[in-house]
C-alpha positions as CSV (number, residue, x, y, z in Angstrom):
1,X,1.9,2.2,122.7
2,X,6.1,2.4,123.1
3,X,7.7,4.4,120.3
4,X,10.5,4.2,118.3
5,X,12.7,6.3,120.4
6,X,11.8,4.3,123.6
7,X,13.0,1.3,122.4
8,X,17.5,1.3,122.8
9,X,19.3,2.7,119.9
10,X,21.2,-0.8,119.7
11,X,17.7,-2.2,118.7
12,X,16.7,-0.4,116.2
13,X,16.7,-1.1,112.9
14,X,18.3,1.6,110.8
15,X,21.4,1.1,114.1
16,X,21.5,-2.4,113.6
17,X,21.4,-2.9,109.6
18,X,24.6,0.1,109.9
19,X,26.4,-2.4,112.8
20,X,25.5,-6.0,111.5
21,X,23.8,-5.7,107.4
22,X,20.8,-6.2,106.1
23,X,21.2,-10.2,107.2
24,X,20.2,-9.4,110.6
25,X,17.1,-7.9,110.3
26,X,13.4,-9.3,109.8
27,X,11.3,-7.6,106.7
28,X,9.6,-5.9,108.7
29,X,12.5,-4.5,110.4
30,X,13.9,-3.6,106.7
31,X,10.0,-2.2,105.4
32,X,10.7,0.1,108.5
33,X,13.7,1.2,107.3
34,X,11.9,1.5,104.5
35,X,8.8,3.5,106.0
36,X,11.0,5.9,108.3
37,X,8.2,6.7,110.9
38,X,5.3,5.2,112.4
39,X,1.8,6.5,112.5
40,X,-0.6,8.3,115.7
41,X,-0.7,5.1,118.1
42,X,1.8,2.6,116.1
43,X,5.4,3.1,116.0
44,X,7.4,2.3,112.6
45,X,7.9,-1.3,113.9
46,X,4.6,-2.6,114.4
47,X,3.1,-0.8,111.2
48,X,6.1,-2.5,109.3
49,X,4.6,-5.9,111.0
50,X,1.5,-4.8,110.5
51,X,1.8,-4.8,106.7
52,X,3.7,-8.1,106.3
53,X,1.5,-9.9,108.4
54,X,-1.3,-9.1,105.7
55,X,0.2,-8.9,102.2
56,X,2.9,-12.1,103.4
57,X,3.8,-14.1,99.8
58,X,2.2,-11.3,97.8
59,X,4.0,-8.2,99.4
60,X,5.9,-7.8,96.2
61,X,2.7,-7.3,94.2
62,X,1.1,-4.7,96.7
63,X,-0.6,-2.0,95.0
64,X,-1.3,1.8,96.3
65,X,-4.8,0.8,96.5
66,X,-3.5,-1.9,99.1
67,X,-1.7,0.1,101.0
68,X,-4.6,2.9,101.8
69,X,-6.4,0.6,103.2
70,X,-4.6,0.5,106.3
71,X,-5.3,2.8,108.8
72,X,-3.1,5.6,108.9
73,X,-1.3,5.0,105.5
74,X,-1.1,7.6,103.3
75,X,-0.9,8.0,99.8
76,X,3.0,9.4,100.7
77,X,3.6,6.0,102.4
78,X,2.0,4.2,100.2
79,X,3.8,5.4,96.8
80,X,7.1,5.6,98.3
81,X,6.8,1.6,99.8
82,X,5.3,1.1,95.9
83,X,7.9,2.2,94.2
84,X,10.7,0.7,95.9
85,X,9.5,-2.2,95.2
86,X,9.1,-1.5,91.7
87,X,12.2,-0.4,91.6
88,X,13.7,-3.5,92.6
89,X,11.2,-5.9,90.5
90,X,12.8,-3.6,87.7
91,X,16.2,-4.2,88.1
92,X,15.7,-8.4,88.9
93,X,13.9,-8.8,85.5
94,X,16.6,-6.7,84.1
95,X,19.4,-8.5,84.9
96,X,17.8,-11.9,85.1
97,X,16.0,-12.3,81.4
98,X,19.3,-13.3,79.9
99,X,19.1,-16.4,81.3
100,X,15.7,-17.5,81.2
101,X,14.7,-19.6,78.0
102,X,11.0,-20.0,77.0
103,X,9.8,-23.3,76.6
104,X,6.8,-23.5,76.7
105,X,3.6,-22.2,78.3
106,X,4.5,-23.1,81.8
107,X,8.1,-21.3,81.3
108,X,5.5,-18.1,80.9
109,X,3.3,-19.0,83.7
110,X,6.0,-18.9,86.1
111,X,7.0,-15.6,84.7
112,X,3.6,-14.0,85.0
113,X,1.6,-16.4,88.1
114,X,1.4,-12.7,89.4
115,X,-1.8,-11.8,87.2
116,X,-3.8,-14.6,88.2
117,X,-5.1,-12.4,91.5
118,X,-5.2,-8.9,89.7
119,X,-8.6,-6.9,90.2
120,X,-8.1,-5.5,86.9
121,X,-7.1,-6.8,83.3
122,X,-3.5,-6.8,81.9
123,X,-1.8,-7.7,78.9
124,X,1.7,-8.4,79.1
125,X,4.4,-9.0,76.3
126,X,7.1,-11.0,76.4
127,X,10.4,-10.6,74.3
128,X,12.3,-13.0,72.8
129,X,15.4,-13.7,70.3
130,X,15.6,-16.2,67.7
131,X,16.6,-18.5,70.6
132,X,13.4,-17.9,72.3
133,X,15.4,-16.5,75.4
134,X,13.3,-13.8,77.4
135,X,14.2,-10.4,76.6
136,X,11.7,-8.8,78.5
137,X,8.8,-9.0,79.8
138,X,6.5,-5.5,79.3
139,X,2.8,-4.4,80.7
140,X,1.5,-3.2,77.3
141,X,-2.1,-2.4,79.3
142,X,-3.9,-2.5,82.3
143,X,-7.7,-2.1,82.0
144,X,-10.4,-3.8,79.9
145,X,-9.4,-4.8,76.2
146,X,-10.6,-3.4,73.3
147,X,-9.1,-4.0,69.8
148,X,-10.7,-0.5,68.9
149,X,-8.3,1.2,71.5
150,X,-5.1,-1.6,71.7
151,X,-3.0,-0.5,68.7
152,X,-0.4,-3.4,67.2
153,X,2.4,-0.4,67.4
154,X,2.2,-0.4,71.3
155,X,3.2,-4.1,71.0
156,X,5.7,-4.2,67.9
157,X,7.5,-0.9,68.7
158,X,9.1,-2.6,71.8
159,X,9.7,-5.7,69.6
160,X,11.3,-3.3,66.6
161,X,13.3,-1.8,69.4
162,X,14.4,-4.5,71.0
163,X,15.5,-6.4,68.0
164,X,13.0,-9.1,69.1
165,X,12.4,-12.6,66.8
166,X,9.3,-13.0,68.3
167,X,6.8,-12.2,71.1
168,X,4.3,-14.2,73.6
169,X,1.2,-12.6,75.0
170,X,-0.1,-13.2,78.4
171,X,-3.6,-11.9,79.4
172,X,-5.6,-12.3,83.0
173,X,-9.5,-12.8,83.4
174,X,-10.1,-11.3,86.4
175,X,-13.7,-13.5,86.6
176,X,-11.5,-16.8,87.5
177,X,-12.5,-18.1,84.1
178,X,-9.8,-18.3,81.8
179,X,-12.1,-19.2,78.0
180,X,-11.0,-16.8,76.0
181,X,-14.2,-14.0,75.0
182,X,-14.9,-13.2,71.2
183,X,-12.9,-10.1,72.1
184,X,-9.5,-12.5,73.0
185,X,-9.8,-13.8,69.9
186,X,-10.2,-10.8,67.6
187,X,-7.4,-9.2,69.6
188,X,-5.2,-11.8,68.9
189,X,-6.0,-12.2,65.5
190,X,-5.2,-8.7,64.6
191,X,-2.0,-8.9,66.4
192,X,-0.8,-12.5,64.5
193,X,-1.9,-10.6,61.4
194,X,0.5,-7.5,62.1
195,X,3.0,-9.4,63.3
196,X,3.6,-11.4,60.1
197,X,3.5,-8.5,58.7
198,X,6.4,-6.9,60.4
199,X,8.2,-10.0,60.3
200,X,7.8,-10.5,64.4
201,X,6.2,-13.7,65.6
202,X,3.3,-13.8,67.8
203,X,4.1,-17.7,69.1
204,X,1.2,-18.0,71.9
205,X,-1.6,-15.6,73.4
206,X,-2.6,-17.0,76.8
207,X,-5.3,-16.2,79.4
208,X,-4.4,-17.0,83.2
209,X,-7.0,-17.2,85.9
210,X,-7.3,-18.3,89.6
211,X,-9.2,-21.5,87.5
212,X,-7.1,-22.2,85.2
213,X,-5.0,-21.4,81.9
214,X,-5.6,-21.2,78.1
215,X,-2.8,-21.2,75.2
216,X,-4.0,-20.7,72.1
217,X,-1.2,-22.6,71.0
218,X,-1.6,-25.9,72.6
219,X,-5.2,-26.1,71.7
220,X,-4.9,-25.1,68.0
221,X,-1.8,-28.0,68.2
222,X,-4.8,-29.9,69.0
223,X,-3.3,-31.2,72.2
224,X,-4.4,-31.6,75.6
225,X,-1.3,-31.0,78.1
226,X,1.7,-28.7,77.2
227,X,3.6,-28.9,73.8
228,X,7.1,-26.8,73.8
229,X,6.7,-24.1,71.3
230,X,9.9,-25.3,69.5
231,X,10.0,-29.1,68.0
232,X,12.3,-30.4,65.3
233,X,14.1,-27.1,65.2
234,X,11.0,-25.2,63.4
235,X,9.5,-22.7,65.8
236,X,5.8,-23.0,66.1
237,X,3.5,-20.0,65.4
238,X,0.0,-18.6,65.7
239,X,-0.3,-17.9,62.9
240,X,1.1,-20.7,61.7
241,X,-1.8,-22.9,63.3
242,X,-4.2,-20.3,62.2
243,X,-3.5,-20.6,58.5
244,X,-2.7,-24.5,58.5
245,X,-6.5,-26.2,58.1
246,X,-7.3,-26.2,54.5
247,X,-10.3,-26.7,52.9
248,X,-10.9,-28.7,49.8
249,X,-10.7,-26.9,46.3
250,X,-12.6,-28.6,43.4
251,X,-14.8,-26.9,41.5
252,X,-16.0,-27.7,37.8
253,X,-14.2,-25.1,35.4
254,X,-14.4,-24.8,31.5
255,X,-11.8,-23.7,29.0
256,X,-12.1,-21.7,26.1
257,X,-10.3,-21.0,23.2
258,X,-8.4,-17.5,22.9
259,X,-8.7,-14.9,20.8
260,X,-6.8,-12.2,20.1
261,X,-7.0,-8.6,21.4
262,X,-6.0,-5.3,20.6
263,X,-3.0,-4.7,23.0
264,X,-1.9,-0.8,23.3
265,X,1.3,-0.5,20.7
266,X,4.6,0.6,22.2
267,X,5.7,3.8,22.0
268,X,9.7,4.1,21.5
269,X,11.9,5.4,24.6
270,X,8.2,5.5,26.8
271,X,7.0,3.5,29.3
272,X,3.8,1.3,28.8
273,X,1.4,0.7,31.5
274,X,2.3,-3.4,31.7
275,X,5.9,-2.3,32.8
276,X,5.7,-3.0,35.9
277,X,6.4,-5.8,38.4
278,X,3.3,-6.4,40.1
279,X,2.2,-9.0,42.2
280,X,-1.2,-10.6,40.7
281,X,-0.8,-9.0,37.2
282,X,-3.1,-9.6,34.3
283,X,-0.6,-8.5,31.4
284,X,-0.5,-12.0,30.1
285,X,-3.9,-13.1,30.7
286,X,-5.5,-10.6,29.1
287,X,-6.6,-12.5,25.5
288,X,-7.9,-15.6,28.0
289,X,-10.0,-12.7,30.0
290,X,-11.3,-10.9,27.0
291,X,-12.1,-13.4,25.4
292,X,-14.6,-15.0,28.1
293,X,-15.8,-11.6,28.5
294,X,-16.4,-11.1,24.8
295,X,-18.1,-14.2,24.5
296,X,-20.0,-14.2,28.2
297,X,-21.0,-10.5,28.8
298,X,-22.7,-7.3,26.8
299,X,-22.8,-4.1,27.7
300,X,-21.0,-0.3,27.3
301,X,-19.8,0.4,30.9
302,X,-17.0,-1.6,32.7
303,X,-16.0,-1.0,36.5
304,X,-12.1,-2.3,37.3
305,X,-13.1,-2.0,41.2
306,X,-9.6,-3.7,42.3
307,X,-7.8,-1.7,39.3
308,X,-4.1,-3.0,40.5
309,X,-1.4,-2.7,37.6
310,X,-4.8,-1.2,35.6
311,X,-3.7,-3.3,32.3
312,X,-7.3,-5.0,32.4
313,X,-8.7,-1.6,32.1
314,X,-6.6,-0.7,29.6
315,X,-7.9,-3.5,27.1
316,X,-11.5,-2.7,28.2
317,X,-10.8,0.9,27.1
318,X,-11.1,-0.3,23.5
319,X,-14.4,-2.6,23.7
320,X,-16.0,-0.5,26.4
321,X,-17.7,3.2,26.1
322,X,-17.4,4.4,30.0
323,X,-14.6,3.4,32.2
324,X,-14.3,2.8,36.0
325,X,-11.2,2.5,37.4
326,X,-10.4,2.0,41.7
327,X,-7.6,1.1,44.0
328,X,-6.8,1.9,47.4
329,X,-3.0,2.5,47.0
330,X,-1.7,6.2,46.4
331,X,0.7,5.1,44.1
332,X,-1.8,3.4,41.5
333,X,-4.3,6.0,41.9
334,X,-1.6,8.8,40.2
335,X,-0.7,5.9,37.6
336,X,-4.4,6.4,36.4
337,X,-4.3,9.6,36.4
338,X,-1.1,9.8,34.4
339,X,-2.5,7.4,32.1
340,X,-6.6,7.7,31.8
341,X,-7.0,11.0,33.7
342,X,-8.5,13.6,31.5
343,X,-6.7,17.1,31.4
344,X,-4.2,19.2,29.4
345,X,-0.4,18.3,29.3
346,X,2.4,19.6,26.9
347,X,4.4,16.3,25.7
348,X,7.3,18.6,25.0
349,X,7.2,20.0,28.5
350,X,6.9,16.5,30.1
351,X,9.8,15.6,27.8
352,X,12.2,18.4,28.7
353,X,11.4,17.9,32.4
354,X,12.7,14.3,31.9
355,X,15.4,15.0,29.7
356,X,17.2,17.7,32.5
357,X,16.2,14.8,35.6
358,X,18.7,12.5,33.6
359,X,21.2,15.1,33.5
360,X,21.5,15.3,37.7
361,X,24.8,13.4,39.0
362,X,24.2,11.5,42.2
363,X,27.5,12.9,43.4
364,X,26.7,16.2,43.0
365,X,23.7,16.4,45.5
366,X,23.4,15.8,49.0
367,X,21.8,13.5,51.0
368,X,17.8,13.9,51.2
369,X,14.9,11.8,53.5
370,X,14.6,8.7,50.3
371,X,18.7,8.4,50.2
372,X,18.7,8.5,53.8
373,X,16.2,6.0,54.3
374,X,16.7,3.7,51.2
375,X,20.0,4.5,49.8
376,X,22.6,1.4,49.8
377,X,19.4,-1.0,50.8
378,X,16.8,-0.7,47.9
379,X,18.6,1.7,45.7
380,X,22.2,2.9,44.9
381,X,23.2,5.8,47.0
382,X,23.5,8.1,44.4
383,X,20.1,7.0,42.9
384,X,18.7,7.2,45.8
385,X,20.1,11.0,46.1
386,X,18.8,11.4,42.5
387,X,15.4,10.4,43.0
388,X,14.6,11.8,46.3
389,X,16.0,15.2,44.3
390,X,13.4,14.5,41.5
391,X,10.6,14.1,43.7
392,X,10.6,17.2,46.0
393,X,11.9,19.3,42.8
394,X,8.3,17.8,41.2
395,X,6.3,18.8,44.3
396,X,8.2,22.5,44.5
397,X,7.0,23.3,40.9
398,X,3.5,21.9,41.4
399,X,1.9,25.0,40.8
400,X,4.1,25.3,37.4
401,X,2.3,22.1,36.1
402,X,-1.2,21.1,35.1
403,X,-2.7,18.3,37.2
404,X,-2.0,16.0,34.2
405,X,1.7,16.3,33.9
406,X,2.0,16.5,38.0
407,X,0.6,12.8,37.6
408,X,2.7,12.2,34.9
409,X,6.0,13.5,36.3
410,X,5.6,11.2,39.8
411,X,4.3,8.4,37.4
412,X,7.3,8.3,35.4
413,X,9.4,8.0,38.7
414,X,8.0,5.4,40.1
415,X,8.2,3.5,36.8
416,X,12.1,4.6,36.7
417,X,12.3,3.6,40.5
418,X,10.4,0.0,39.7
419,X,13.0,-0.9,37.0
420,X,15.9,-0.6,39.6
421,X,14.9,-1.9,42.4
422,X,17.4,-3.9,44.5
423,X,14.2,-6.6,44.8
424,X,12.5,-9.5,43.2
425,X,9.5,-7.8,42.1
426,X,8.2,-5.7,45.8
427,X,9.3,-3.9,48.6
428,X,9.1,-6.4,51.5
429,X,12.5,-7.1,51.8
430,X,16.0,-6.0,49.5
431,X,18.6,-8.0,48.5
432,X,22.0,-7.2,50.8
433,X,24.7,-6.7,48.3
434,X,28.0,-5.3,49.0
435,X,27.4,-3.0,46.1
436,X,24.4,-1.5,43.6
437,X,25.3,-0.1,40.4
438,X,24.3,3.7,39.8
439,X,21.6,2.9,37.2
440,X,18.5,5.7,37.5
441,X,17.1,6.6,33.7
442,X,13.6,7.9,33.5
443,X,11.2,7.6,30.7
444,X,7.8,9.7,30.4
445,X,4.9,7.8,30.5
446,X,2.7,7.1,26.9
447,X,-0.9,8.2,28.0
448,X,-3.9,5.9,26.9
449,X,-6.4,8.1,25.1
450,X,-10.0,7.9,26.8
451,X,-12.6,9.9,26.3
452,X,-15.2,9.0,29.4
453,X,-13.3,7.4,32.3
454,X,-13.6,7.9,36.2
455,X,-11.2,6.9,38.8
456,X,-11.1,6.8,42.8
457,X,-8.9,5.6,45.6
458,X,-11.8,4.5,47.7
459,X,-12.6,1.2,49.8
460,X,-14.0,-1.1,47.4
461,X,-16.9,-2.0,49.6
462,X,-18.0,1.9,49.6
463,X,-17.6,2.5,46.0
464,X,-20.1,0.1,44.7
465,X,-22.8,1.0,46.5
466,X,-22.2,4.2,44.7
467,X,-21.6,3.1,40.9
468,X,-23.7,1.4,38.1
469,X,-22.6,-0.4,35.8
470,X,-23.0,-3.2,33.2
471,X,-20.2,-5.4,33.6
472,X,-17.8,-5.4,36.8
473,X,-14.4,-7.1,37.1
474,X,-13.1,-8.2,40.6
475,X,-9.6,-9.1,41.3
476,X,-9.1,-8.7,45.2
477,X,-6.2,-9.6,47.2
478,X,-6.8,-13.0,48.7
479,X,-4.3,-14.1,51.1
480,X,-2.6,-12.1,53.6
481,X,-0.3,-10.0,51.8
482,X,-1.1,-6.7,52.1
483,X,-0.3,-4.5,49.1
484,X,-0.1,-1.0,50.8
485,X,3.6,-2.9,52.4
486,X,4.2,-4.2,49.6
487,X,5.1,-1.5,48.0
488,X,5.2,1.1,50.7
489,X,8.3,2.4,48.9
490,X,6.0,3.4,46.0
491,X,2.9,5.0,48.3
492,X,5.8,7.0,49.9
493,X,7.3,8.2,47.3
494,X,4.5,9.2,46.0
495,X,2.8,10.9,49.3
496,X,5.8,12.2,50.2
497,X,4.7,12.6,54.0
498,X,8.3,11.4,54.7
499,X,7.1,8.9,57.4
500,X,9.0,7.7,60.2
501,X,10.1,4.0,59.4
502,X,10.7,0.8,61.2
503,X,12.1,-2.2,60.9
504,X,14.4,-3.7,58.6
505,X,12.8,-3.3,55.6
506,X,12.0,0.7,56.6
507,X,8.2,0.6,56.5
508,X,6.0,3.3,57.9
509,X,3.3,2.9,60.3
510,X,0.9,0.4,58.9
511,X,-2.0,2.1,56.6
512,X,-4.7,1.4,54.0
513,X,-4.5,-2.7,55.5
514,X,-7.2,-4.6,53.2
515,X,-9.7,-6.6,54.8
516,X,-9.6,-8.8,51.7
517,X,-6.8,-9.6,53.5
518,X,-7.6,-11.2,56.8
519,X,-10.1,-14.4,57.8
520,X,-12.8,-11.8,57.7
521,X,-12.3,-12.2,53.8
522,X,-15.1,-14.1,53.1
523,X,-17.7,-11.6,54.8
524,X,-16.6,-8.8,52.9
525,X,-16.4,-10.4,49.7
526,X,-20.0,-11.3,50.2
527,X,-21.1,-8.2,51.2
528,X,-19.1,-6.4,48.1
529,X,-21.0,-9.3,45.5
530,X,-24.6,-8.3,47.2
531,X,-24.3,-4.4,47.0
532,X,-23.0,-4.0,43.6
533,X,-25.2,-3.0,40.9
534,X,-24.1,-4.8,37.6
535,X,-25.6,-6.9,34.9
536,X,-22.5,-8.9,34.8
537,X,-19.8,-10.1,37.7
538,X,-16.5,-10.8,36.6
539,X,-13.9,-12.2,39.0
540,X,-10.2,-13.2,39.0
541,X,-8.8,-16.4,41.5
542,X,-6.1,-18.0,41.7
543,X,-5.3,-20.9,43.5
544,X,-2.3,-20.5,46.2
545,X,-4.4,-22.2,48.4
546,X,-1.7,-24.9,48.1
547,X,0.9,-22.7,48.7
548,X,3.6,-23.4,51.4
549,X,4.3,-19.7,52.2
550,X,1.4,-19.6,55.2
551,X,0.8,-15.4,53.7
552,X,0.3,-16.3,50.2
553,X,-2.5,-19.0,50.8
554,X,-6.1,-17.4,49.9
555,X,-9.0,-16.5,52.5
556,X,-11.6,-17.6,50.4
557,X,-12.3,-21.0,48.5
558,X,-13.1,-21.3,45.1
559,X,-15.9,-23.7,46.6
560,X,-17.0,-19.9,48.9
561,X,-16.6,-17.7,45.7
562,X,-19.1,-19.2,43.9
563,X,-21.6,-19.9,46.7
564,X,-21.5,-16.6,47.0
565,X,-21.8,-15.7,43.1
566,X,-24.6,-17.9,43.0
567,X,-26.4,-15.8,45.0
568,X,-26.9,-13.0,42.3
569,X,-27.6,-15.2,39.6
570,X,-26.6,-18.2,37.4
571,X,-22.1,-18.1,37.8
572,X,-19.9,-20.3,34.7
573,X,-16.3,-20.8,36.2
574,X,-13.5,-20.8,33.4
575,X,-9.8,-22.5,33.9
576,X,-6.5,-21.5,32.5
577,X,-3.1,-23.5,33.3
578,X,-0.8,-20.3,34.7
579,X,2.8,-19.5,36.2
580,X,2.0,-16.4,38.0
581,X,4.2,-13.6,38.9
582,X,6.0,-15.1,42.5
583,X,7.7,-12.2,44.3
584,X,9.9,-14.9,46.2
585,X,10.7,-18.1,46.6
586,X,7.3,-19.5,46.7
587,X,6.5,-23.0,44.3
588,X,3.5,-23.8,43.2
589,X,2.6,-27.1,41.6
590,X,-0.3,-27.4,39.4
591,X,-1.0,-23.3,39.6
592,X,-4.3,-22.3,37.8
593,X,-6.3,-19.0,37.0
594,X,-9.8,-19.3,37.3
595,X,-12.7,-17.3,36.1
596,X,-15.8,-16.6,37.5
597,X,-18.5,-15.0,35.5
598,X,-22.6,-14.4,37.0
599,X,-25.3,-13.2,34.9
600,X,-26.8,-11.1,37.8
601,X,-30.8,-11.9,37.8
602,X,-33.1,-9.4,38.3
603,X,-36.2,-10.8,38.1
């Protein structure tokens, strides 16, 4: 076998890429370059040939693996060949993604043909800006997929960084076949479901195989050969298509006549309970619901096991002996406490407190994590300096105050912060003004007096198999809005973990996410309705099924709700004409509240 230094220096390769350019050599002549020396029995030339002669078209997608098993290729060789060639794959997609718009699913397939012959399964991202041109394309895993272990943030972070619109997802089945598994389509649902929520668009998931090709998009379009993802202007979505088939929603309801209700009186220069903007509040239905409850229900004990604003249990304070009072949101959970919790507080303390808060200047304090983070967006700068002051001055004298008037102090805050929010109502999104008046003024709280109350900040699911009571009221969420972003302003501010945020509308990492939520609705509601021990089963609907926002139409049909109520025992359904709290521009036409009440039979 010649070697390399037999052969005349004017033939070699590094001599004659220095003397004529890279033009006048072969690949293998340049993957010798590349290689530097040969191996025992095979100069650099022939092991260069070697190589090309087996990989050919698929040299650029050799792995180390590949490489090995060549006689006489080391794991040196083999990574430094590797990496060169990811090196330049790096740089092409770099500088080439400008230019490349996506279509539709073939655009993707001709970006990603590569993963049809992997051994192994990948999931790759691709990037794109409102124009659905390719910002990049990522490898977010490589290995089996589990949605236990693939976490939404290893997706979105990119996306957040980038400054993406929206994303496409392109998985491999290394079997050949390309029907997406159970698995694809939980994975995919959890993604569309986190990607509305961080305002990112997930517009196709597709498997590749040697057999074939799936897109989730074209077949929930209902079509047979490829639709482009944008038509008429309006960019298509997964979750769009996901959302779109609705059911019918008839169901035979009753009315009743209202009566009235004893309604906590106002307290001058406090702040009642019902002052708040909440989405899905029962301030003004409150005589319509007592009254069904009056006339439909007996018993001493009442369980508010989806608490919200907590005005429901408020009223039931005054017809019922024992309170229950839940919610999964930190923020709600010290409202109860501030206003049911049992425990000493000094009024004139609380008062005092307050009075000195109002007497901080904005200008006079520097800049803290809320003003930081919130300042000039949700809040004036100098409220937000103010605020962020209040709060870590609260948590510093924690040990000076009972529990009581710890709860009371943050409560009153997030009242005062609720009352000046640059928003309509929540925390998804603030309005961009060029300027935001200087308007903080807290007010204490005006404590309802109970004497046997309990309240948690548990899953809802969990905490009735652990409670008994006579009547329960259930008021889930039932579309995809998730409260805990909502108002993630509020459960900071409260926790006062100082998260890191993302995004424009500076959320933290996504927590406490409701399954009530997501299409796996149903199945919990279900499961809640047949572990609960109660005589009576009270529960709150309404109907933006027919809403045109694809997040505010409900998971569960009225037609499902009392399927399921019928299971426990006989259900009456009540009706009430109602314009609900919208946090947006939403319109509903015809909008109804609806009652469901069940008689649970034991027998």
């Amino acid at each position: 076998m010649s070697k390399l230094k037999d052969i005349p220096k004017v033939d070699r390769p590094r001599e004659r890429f220095i003397k004529k350019g890279p033009d006048a050599l072969s690949k293998s002549d340049l993957l010798a370059i590349l290689l530097g020396s040969g191996i025992k029995g095979k100069n650099v030339q022939k092991l260069a040939q070697q190589i090309i002669s087996k990989f050919g078209k698929k040299f650029l997608d050799i792995s180390i693996d590949d490489l090995l098993e060549i006689s006489g290729i080391g794991q040196a060789k083999a990574l430094q060949v590797v990496s060169a060639i990811s090196l330049i794959k790096r740089f092409y997609e770099e500088n080439r993604t400008t230019y490349i718009v996506i279509k539709n699913s073939k655009d993707v397939l001709s970006l990603t043909y590569d993963l049809q012959d992997k051994k192994k399964e990948y999931l790759v991202c691709l990037y794109l800006n409102a124009r659905n041109v390719l910002i990049k394309k990522e490898i977010i895993s490589i290995g089996l997929l589990d949605k236990s272990l693939l976490h939404p943030r290893e997706i979105f972070y990119p996306a957040v960084e980038l400054n993406s619109a929206s994303i496409i997802l392109v998985h491999n089945h290394p079997t050949g076949d390309p029907t997406p598994s159970e698995k694809d389509s939980a994975i995919i649902e959890r993604i569309v479901q986190a990607g509305e929520i961080m305002g990112i668009s997930v517009i196709d998931f597709i498997i590749t195989a040697r057999n074939g090709n799936y897109s989730f998009y074209e077949t929930l379009k209902g079509h047979d050969q490829t639709v482009d993802y944008v038509a008429e202007s309006v960019q298509g979505t997964l979750f769009n298509l996901l959302e779109i088939k609705k059911p019918t929603y008839e169901v035979s309801a009753e009315t009743i006549k209202e009566n009235y209700f004893y309604i906590p009186q106002v307290k001058k220069n406090h702040v009642q309970l019902q002052n708040r903007r909440y989405v899905g509040s029962k301030h003004k239905l409150i005589k319509w619901i007592f009254s069904i409850i009056n006339k439909e229900c007996e018993g001493n004990s009442f369980a508010d096991v989806f608490a919200g604003t907590g005005i429901v249990s408020a009223i039931a304070t005054k017809h019922f002996k024992e309170i229950i009072l839940n919610d999964f949101l930190y923020s709600n959970y010290t409202i109860y406490q501030a206003f049911f919790g049992i425990g000493e507080w000094d009024q004139n303390k609380i008062d005092n407190i307050i009075k000195n808060y109002n007497n901080i200047y904005g200008e006079d304090l520097e800049d803290n994590y809320f003003s930081k983070c919130f300042g000039g967006k949700y809040f004036s700068q100098n409220s937000s300096k103010i605020i962020g002051f209040i709060r870590e001055n609260i948590e510093e004298n924690k040990n000076n105050l009972t529990e009581k008037e710890y709860h009371i102090l943050i409560a009153s805050l997030l009242y005062a912060v609720d009352k000046i929010a640059n928003t309509v109502g929540h925390y998804d999104a603030y309005f961009k003004k060029d300027f935001l008046k200087d308007d903080f003024f807290m007010k204490p709280i005006d404590p309802i007096s109970v004497k046997n109350v309990s309240i948690f900040r548990e899953d809802t699911n969990i905490l009735v198999k652990k409670i008994k009571v006579d009547i329960a009221y259930i008021d889930p969420p039932y579309n995809s809005r998730q409260y805990s972003r909502f108002y993630h302003v509020l459960e900071t501010l409260t926790k006062w973990d100082k998260p890191k945020l993302y995004g424009v509308a500076l959320k933290p990492e996504p927590e406490n996410m409701s399954d009530y939520c997501k299409t796996q609705a149903k199945n919990k509601f279900a499961e809640l309705v047949k572990d609960i021990n109660a005589k009576y089963l009270v529960v709150s609907y309404n109907n933006t099924y027919d809403s045109k926002s694809n997040s505010s139409r409900n998971k569960i049909t009225l037609q499902e709700i009392e399927k399921i109520l019928n299971t426990k025992g006989r259900t009456k359904i009540f009706e009430k004409s109602y314009r609900h709290f919208n946090a947006g521009n939403t319109n509903f036409n015809n909008h109804k509240e609806y009652l469901f009440v069940t008689k649970v039979n034991y027998e």
